[in-house]
C-alpha atoms as an extended CHARMM CRD file, in Angstrom:
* protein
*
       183  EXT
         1         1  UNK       CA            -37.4360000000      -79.1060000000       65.6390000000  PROA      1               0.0000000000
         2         2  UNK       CA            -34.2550000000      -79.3180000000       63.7880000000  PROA      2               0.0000000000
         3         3  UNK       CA            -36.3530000000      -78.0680000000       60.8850000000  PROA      3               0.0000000000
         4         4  UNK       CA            -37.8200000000      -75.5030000000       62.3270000000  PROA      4               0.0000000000
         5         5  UNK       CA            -34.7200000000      -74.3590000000       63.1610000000  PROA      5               0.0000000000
         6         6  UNK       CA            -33.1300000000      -74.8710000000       60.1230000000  PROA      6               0.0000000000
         7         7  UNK       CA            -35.8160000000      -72.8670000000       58.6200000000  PROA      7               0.0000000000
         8         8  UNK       CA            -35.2230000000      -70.0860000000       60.9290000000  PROA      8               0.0000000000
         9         9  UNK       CA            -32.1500000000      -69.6650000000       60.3660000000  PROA      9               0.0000000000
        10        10  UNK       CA            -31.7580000000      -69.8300000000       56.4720000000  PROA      10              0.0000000000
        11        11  UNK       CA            -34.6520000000      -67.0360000000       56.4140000000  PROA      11              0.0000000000
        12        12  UNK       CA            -32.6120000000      -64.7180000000       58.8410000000  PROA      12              0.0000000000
        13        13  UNK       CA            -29.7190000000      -65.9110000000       56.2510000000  PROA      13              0.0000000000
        14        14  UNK       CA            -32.1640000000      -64.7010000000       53.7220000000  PROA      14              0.0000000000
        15        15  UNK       CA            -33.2230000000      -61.9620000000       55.3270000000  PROA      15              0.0000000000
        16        16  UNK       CA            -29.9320000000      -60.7290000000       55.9630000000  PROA      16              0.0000000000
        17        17  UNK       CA            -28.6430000000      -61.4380000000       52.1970000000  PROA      17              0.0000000000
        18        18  UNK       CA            -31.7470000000      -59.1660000000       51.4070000000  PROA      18              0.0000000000
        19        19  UNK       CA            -30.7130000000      -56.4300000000       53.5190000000  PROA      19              0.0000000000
        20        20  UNK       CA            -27.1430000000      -56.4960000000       52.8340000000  PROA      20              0.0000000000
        21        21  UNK       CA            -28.5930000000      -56.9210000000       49.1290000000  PROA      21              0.0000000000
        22        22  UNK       CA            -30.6730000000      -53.8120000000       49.7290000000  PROA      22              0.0000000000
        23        23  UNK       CA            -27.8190000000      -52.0860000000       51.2990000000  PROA      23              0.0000000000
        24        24  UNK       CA            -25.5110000000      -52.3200000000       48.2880000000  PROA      24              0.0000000000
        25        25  UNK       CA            -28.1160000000      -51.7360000000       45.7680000000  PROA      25              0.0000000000
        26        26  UNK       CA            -29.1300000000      -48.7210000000       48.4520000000  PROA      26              0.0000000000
        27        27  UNK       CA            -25.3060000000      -47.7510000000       48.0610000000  PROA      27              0.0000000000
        28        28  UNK       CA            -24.8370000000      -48.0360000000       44.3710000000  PROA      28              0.0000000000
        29        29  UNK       CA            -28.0740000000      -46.2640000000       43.8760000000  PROA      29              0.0000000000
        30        30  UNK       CA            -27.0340000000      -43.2380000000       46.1920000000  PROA      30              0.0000000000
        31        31  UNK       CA            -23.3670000000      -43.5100000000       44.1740000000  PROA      31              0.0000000000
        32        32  UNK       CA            -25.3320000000      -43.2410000000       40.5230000000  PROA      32              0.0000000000
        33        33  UNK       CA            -27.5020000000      -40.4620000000       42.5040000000  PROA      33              0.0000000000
        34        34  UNK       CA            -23.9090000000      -38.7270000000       43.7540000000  PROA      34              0.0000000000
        35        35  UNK       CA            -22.5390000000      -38.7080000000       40.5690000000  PROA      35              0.0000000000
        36        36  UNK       CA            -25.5110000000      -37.8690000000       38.5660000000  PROA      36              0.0000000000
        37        37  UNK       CA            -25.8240000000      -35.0300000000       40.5710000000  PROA      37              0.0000000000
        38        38  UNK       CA            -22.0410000000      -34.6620000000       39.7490000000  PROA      38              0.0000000000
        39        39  UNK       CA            -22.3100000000      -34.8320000000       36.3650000000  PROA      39              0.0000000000
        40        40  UNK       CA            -25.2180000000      -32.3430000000       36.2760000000  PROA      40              0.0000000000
        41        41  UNK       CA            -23.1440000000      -29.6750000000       38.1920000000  PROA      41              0.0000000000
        42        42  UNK       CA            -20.2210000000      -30.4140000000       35.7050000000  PROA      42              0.0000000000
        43        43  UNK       CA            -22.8540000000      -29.3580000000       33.1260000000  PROA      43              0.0000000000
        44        44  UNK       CA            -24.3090000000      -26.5000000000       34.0160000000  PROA      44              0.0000000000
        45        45  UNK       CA            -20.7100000000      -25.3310000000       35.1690000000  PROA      45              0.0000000000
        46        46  UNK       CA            -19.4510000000      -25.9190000000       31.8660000000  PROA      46              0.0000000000
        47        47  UNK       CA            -23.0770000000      -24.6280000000       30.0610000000  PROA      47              0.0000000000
        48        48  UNK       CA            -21.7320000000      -21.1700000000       32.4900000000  PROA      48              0.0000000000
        49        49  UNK       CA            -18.5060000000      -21.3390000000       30.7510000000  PROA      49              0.0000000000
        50        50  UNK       CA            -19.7380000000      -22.1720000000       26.9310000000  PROA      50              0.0000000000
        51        51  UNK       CA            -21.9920000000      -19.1460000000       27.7560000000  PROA      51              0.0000000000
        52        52  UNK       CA            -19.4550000000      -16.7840000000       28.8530000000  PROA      52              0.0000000000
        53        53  UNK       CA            -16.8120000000      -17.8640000000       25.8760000000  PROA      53              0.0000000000
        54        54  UNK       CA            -20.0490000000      -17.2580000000       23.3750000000  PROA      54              0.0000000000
        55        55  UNK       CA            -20.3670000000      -14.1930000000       24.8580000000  PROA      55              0.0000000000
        56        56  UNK       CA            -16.7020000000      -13.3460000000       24.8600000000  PROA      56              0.0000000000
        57        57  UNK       CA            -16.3820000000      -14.4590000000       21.1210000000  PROA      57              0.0000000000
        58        58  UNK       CA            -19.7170000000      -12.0620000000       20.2890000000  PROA      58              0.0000000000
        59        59  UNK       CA            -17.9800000000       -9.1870000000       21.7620000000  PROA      59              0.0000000000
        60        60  UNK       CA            -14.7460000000      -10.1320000000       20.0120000000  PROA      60              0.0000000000
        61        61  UNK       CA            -17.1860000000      -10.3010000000       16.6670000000  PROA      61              0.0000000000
        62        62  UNK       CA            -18.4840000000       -6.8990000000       17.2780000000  PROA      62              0.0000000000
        63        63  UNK       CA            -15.2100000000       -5.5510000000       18.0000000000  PROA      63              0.0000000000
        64        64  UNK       CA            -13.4210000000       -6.8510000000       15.1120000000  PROA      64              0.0000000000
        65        65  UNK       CA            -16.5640000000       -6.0950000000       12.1670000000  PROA      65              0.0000000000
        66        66  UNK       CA            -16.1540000000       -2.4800000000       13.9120000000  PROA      66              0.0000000000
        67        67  UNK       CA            -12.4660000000       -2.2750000000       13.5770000000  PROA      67              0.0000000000
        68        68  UNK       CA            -13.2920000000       -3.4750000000        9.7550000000  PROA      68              0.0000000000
        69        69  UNK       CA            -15.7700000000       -0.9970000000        9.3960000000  PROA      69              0.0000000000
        70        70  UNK       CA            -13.4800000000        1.7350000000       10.6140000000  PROA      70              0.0000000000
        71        71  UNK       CA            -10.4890000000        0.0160000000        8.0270000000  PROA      71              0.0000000000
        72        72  UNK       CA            -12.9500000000       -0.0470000000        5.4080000000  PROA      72              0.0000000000
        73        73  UNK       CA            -14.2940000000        3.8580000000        6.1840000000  PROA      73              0.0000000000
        74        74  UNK       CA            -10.4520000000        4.3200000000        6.3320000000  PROA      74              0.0000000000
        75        75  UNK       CA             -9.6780000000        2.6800000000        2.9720000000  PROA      75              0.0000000000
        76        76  UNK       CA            -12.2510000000        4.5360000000        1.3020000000  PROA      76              0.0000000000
        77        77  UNK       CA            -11.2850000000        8.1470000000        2.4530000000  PROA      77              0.0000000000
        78        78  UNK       CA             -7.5920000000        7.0450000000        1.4620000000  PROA      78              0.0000000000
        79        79  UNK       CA             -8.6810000000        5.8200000000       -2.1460000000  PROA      79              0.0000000000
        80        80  UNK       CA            -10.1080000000        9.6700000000       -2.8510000000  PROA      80              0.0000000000
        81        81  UNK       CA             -7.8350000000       11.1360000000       -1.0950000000  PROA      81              0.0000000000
        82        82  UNK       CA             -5.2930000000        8.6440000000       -4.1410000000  PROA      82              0.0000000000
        83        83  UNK       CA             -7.9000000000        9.6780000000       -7.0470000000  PROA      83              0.0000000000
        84        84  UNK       CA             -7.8220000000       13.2410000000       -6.1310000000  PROA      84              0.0000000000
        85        85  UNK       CA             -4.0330000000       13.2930000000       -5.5160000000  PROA      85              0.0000000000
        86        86  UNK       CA             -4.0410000000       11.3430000000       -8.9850000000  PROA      86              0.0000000000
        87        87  UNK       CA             -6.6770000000       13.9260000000      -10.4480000000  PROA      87              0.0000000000
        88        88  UNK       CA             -4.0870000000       16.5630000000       -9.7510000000  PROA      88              0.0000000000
        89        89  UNK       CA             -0.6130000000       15.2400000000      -10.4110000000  PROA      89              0.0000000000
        90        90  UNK       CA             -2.6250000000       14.6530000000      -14.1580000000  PROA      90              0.0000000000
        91        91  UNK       CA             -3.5290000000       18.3970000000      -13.8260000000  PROA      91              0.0000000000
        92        92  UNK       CA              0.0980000000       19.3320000000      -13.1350000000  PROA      92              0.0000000000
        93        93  UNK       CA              1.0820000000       16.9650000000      -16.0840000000  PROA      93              0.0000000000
        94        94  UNK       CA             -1.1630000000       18.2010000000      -18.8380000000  PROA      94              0.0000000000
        95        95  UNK       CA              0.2060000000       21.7520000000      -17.4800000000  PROA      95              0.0000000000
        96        96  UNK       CA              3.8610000000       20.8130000000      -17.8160000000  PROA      96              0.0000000000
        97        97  UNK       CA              3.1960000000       19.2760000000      -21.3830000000  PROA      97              0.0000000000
        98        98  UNK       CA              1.7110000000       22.8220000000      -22.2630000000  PROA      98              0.0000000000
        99        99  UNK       CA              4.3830000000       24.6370000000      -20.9140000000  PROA      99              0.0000000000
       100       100  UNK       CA              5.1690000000       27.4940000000      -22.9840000000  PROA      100             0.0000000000
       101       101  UNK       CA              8.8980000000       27.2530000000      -24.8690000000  PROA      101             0.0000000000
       102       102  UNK       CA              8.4050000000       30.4630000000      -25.4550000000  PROA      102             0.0000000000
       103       103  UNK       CA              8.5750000000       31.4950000000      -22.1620000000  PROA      103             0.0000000000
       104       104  UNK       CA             11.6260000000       30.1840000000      -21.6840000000  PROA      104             0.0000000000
       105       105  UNK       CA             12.4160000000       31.8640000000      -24.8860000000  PROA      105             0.0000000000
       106       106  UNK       CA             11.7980000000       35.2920000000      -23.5840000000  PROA      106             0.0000000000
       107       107  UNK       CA             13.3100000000       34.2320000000      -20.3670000000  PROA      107             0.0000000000
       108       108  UNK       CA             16.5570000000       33.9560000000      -22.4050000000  PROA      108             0.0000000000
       109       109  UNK       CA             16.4570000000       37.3100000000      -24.3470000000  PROA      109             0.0000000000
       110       110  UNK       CA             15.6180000000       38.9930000000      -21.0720000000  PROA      110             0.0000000000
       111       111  UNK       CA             18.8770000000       40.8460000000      -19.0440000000  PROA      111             0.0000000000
       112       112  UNK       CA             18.5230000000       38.9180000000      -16.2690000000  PROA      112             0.0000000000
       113       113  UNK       CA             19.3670000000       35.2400000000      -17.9660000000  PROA      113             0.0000000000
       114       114  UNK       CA             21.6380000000       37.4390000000      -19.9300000000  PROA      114             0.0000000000
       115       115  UNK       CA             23.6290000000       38.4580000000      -16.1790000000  PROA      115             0.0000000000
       116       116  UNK       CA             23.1560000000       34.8600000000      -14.9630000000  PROA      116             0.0000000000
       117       117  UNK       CA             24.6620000000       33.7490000000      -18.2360000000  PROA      117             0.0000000000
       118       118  UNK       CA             27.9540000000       35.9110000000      -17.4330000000  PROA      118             0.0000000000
       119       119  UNK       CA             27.6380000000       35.1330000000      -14.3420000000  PROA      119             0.0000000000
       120       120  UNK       CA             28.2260000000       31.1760000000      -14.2030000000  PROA      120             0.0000000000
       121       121  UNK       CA             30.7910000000       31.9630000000      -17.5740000000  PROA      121             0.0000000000
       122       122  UNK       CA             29.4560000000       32.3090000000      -20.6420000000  PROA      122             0.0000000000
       123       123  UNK       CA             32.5760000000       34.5170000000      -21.5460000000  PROA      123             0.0000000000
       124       124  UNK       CA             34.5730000000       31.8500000000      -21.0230000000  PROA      124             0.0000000000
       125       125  UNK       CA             32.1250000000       29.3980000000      -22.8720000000  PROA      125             0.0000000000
       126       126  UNK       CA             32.4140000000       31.9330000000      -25.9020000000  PROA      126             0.0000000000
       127       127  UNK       CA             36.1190000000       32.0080000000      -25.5490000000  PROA      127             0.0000000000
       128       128  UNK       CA             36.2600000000       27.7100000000      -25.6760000000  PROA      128             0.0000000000
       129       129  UNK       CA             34.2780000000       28.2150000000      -28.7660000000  PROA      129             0.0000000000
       130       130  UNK       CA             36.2630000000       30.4850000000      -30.2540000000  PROA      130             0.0000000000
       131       131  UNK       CA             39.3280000000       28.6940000000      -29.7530000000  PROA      131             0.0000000000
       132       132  UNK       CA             37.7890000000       25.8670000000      -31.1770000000  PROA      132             0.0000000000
       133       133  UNK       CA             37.0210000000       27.5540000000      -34.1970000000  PROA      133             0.0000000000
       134       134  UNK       CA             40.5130000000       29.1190000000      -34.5350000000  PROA      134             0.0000000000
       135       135  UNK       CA             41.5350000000       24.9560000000      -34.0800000000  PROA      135             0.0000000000
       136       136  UNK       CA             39.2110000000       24.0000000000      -36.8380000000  PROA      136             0.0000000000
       137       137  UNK       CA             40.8810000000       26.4850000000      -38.6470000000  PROA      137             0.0000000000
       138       138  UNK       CA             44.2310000000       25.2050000000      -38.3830000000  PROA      138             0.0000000000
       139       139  UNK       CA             44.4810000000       21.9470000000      -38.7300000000  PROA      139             0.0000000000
       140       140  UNK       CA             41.4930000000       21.8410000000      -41.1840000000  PROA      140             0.0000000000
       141       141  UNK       CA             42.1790000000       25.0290000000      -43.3640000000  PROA      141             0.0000000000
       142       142  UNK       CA             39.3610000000       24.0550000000      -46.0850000000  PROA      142             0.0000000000
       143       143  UNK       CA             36.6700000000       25.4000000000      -43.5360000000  PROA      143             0.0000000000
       144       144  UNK       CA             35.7320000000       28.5210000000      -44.4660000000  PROA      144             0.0000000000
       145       145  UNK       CA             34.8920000000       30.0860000000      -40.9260000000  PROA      145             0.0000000000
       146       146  UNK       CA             32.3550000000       32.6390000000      -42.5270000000  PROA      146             0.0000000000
       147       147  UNK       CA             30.2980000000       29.2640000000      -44.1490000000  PROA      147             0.0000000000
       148       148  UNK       CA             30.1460000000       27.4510000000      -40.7040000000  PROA      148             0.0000000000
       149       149  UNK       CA             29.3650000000       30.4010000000      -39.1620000000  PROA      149             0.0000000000
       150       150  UNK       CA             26.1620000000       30.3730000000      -41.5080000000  PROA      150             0.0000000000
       151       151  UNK       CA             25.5380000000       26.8030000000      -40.8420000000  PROA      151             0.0000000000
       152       152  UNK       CA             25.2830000000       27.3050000000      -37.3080000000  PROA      152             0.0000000000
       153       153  UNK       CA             22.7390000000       30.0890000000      -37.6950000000  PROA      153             0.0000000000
       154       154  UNK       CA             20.7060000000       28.3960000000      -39.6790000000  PROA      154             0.0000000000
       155       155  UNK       CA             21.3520000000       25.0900000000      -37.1850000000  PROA      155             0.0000000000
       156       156  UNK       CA             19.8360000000       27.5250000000      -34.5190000000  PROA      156             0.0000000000
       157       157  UNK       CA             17.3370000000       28.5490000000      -36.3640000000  PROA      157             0.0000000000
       158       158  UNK       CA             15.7340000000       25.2940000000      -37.2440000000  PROA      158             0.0000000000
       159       159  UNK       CA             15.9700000000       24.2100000000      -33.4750000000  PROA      159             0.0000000000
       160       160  UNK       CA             14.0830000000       27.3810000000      -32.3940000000  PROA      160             0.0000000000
       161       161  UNK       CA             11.4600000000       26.3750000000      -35.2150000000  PROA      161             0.0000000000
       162       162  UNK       CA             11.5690000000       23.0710000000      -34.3450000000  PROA      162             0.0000000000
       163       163  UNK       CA             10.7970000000       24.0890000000      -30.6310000000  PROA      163             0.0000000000
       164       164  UNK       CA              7.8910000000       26.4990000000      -31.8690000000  PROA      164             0.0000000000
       165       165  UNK       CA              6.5520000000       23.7280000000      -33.7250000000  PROA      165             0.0000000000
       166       166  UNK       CA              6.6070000000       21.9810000000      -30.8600000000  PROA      166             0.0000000000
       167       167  UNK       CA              4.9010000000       24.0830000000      -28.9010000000  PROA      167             0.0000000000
       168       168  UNK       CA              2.2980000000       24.6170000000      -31.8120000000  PROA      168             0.0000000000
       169       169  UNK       CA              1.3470000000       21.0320000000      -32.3590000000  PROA      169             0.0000000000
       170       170  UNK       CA             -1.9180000000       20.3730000000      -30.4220000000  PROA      170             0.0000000000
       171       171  UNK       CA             -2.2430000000       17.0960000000      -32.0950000000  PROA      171             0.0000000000
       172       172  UNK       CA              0.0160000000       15.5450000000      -28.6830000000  PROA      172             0.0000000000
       173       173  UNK       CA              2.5930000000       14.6230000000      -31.2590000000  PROA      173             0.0000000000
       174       174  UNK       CA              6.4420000000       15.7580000000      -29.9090000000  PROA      174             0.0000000000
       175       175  UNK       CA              8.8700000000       16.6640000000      -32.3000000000  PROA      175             0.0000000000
       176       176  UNK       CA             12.2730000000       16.3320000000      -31.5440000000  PROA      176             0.0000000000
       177       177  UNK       CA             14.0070000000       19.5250000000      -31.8750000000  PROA      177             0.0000000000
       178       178  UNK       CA             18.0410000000       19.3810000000      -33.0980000000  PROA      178             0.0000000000
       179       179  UNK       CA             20.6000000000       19.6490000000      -30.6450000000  PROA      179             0.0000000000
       180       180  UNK       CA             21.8290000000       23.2810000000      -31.2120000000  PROA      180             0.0000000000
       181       181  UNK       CA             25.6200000000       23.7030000000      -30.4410000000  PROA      181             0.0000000000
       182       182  UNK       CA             25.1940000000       26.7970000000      -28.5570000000  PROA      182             0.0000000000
       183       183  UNK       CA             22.3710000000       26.3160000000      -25.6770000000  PROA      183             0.0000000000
């Protein structure tokens, strides 16, 4: 009877080692199930969240290509608006360069620059210059007033040529008219 007994008890020992076997592989299975389903809801939340950045960074795409496309639109309207500017300012220069000298010319014989003249003291201009002559005179007396008088005519003459000249010459060649002494 002893081993009967014996028996008895070492199969409720194994029975019980089965079930408390069963009961931890029951809890370890139901702890792989909790966090499986863990890790699954840690997915999808962060599958949500990967969506919504992808959409955030698409609508941060579109509106940065349509800010470009309005900088680019912008750009190009500025660049005529520069070749057009530049178009005219190369109008205005090619106008300047064929401004008349003769107009100023005739703006110089007319009364007007003639009252101006007196005006800002061209009689006193005249009077400097005729002291300097008188000066020249004096301390140089081998001038002969009447020769430099010619030599200044004929200075002013060859500016006023030299000016027509330039004026003339279509060739875009300047020539350097002389100082005169009494513009």
């Amino acid at each position: 009877m002893l081993g009967c007994v014996n028996e008895k008890i070492i199969e409720k020992l194994k029975y019980k080692e089965a079930a408390a076997m069963r009961r931890i592989m029951y809890t370890n299975y139901r702890r792989m199930l909790d966090m499986e389903e863990k890790v699954l809801r840690d997915l999808e939340k962060f599958e949500r969240c990967a969506a919504k950045k992808d959409h955030e960074k698409k609508k941060a795409v579109a509106e940065v290509q349509s800010l470009l496309d309005k900088a680019i639109v912008a750009s190009q309207k500025k660049d005529s608006e520069i070749t057009h500017l530049h178009e005219e300012v190369d109008q205005l220069r090619k106008k300047l360069e064929i401004a008349d000298d003769e107009a100023i010319a005739k703006y110089k014989m007319s009364a007007e620059y003639k009252s101006r003249l007196h005006m800002y003291g061209a009689e006193s201009l005249k009077a400097a210059i005729k002291m300097t002559k008188e000066w020249l005179v004096d301390d140089h007396s081998e001038i002969n007033l009447d020769e430099f008088d010619r030599y200044l005519r004929k200075r002013r003459a060859a500016n006023l040529a030299a000016k027509k000249a330039k004026v003339t010459d279509h060739r875009g060649v300047e020539s350097q008219p002389a100082s005169s002494l009494d513009n």
